[in-house]
MARBA-3410 file (N, C-alpha, C, O; in Angstrom, 1 decimal):
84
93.5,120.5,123.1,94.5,120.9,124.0,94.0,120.8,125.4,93.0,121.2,125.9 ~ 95.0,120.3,125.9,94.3,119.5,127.6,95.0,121.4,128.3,95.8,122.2,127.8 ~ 94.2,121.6,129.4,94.5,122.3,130.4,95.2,122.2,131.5,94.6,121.7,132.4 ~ 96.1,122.6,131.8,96.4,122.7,133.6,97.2,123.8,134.2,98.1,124.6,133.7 ~ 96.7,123.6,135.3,97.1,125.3,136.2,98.6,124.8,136.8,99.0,123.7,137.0
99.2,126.0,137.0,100.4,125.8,137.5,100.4,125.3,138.8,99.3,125.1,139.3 ~ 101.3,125.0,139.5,102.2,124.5,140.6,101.3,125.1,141.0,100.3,124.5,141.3 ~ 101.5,126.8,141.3,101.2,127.5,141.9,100.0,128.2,142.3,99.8,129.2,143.0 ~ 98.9,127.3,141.6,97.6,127.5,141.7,96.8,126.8,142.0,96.5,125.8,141.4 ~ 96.3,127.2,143.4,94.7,126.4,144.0,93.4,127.0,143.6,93.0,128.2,143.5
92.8,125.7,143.3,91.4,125.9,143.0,90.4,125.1,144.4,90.8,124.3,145.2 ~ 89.3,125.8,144.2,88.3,125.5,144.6,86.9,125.8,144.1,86.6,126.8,143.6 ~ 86.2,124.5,144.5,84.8,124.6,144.0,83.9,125.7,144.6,84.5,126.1,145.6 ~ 82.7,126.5,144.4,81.9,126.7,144.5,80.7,126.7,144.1,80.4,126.2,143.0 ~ 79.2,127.5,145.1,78.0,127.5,144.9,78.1,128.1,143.5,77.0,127.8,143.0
78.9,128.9,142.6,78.9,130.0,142.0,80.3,129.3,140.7,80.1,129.5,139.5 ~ 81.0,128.9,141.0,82.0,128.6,140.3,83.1,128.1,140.5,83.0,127.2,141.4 ~ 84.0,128.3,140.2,85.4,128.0,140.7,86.0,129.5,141.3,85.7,130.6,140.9 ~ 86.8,129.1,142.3,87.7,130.1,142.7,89.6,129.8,142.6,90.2,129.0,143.2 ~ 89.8,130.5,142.0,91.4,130.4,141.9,92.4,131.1,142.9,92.0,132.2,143.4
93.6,130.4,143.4,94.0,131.5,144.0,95.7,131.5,143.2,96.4,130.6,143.1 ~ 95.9,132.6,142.8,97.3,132.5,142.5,98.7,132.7,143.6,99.3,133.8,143.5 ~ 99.0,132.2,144.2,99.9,131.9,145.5,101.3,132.7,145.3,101.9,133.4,146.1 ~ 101.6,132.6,144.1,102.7,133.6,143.7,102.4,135.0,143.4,103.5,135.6,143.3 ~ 101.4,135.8,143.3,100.9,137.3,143.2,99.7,137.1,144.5,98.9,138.0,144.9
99.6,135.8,145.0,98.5,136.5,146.2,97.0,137.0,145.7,96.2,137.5,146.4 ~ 96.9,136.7,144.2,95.5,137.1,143.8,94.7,136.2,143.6,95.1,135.0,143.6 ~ 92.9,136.5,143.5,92.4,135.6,143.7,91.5,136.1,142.5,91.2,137.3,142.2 ~ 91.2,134.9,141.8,90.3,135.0,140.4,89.1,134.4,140.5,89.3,133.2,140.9 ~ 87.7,134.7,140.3,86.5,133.9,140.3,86.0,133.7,139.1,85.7,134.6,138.3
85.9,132.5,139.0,85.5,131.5,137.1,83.9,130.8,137.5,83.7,129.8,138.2 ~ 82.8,132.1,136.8,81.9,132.0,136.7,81.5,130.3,136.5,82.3,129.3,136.6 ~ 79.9,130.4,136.3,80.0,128.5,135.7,80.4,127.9,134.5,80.9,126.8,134.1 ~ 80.0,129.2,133.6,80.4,129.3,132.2,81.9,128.9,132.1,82.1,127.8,131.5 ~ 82.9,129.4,132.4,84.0,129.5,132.7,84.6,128.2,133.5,85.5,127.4,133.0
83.9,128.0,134.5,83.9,126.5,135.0,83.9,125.4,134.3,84.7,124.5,134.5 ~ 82.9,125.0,133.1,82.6,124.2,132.4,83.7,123.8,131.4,84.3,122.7,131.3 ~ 83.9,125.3,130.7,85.0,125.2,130.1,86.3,124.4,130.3,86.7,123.6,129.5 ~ 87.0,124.9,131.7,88.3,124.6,132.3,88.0,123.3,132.9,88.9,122.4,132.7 ~ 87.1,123.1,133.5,86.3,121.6,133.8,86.7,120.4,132.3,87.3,119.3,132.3
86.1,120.9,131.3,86.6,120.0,130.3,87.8,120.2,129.5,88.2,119.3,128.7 ~ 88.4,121.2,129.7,89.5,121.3,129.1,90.8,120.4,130.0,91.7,119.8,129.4 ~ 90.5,120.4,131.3,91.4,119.7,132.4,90.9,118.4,131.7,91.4,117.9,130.7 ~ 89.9,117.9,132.3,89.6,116.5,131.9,90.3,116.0,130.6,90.7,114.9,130.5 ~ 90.5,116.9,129.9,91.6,115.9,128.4,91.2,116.4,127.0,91.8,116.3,126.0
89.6,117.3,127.4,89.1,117.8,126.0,89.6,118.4,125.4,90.8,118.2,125.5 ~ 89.4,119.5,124.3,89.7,120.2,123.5,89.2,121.0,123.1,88.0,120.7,123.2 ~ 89.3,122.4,122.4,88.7,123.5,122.6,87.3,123.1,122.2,86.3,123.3,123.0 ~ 87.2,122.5,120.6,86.0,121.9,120.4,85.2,121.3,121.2,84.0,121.4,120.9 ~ 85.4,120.7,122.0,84.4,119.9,123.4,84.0,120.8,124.2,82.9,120.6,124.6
84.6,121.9,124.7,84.7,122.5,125.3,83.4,123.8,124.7,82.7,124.4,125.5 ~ 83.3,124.1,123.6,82.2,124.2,122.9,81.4,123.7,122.9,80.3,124.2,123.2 ~ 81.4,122.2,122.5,79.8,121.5,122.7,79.6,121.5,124.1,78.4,121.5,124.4 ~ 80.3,121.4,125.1,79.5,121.4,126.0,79.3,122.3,126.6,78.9,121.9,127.7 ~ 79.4,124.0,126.3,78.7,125.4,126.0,77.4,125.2,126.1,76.6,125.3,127.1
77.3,125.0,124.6,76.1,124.9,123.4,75.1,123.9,124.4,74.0,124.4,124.9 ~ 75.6,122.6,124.7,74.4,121.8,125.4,73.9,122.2,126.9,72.8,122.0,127.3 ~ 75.1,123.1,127.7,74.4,123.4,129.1,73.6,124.9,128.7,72.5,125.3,129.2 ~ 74.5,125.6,127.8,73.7,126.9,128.2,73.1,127.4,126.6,73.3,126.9,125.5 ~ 72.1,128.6,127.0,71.7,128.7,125.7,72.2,130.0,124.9,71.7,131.1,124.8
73.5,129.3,124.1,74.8,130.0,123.4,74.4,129.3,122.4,73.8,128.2,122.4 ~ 74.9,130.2,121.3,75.4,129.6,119.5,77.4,129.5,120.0,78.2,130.0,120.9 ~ 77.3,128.7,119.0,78.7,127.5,118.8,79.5,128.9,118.3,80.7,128.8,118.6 ~ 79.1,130.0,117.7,80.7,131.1,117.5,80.6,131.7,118.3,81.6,132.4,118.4 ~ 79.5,132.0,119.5,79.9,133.0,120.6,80.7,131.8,121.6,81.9,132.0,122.0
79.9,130.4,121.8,80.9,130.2,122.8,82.3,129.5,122.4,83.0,128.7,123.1 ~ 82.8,130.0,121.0,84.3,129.5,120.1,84.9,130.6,121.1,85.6,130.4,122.1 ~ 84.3,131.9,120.5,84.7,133.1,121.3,85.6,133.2,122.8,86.7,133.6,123.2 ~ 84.3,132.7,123.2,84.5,132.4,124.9,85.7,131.8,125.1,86.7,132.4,125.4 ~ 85.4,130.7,125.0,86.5,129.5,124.7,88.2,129.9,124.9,89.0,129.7,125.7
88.2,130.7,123.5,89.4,131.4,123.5,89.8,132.4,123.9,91.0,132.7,123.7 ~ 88.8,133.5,124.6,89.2,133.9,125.2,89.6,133.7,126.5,90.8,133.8,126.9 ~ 88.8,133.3,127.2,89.1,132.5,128.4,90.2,131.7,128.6,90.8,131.8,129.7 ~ 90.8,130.7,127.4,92.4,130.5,127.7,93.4,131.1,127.6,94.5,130.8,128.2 ~ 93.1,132.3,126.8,94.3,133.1,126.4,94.6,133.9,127.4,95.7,134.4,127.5
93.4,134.1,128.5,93.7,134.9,129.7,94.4,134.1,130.5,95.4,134.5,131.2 ~ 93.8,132.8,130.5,94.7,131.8,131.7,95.9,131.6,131.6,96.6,131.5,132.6 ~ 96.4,131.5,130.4,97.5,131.4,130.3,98.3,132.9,130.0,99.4,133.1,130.5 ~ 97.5,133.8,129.4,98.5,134.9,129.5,98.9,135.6,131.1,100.0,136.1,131.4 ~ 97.9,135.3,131.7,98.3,135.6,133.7,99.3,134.8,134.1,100.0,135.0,135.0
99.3,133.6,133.3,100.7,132.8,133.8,99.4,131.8,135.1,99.7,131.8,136.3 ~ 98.5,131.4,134.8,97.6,130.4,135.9,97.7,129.5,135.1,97.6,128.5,135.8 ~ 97.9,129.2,134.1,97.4,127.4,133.2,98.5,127.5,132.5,99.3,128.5,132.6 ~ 98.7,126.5,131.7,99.9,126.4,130.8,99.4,125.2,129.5,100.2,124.9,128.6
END
């Protein structure tokens, strides 16, 4: 499942991660690198599964903590109404 943030949301890179800004609540969200990688390959076209291996290969995670991650991390993006 490919990723993308709404209309209504700017991203930017950082030293540290991504920073989001939500333009319609005015809030601003910071996505660690962990977190980065994820939405990084999920945008790109991957799928949750990819998005796992390339967990497992940058950091040193087992494949059901970062399933975990994975889903949690979308279920928030999209439950805030930032990705769809």
């Amino acid at each position: 499942m490919t990723l993308k943030f709404g209309a209504d949301v700017s991203t930017a890179r950082t030293d540290y991660g991504t920073v989001l800004l939500d333009e319609r609540a005015g809030e601003y969200w910071e996505l660690n690198p962990t977190a980065t990688l994820v939405v990084s390959t999920l945008m790109a076209g991957g799928d949750e599964a990819d998005a796992v291996t390339a967990l497992t290969n940058e950091f040193d995670i087992d494949a059901d903590r970062a399933r975990q991650d994975v889903d949690a991390l979308v279920q928030q993006l999209r439950t805030s109404g930032l990705a769809e």
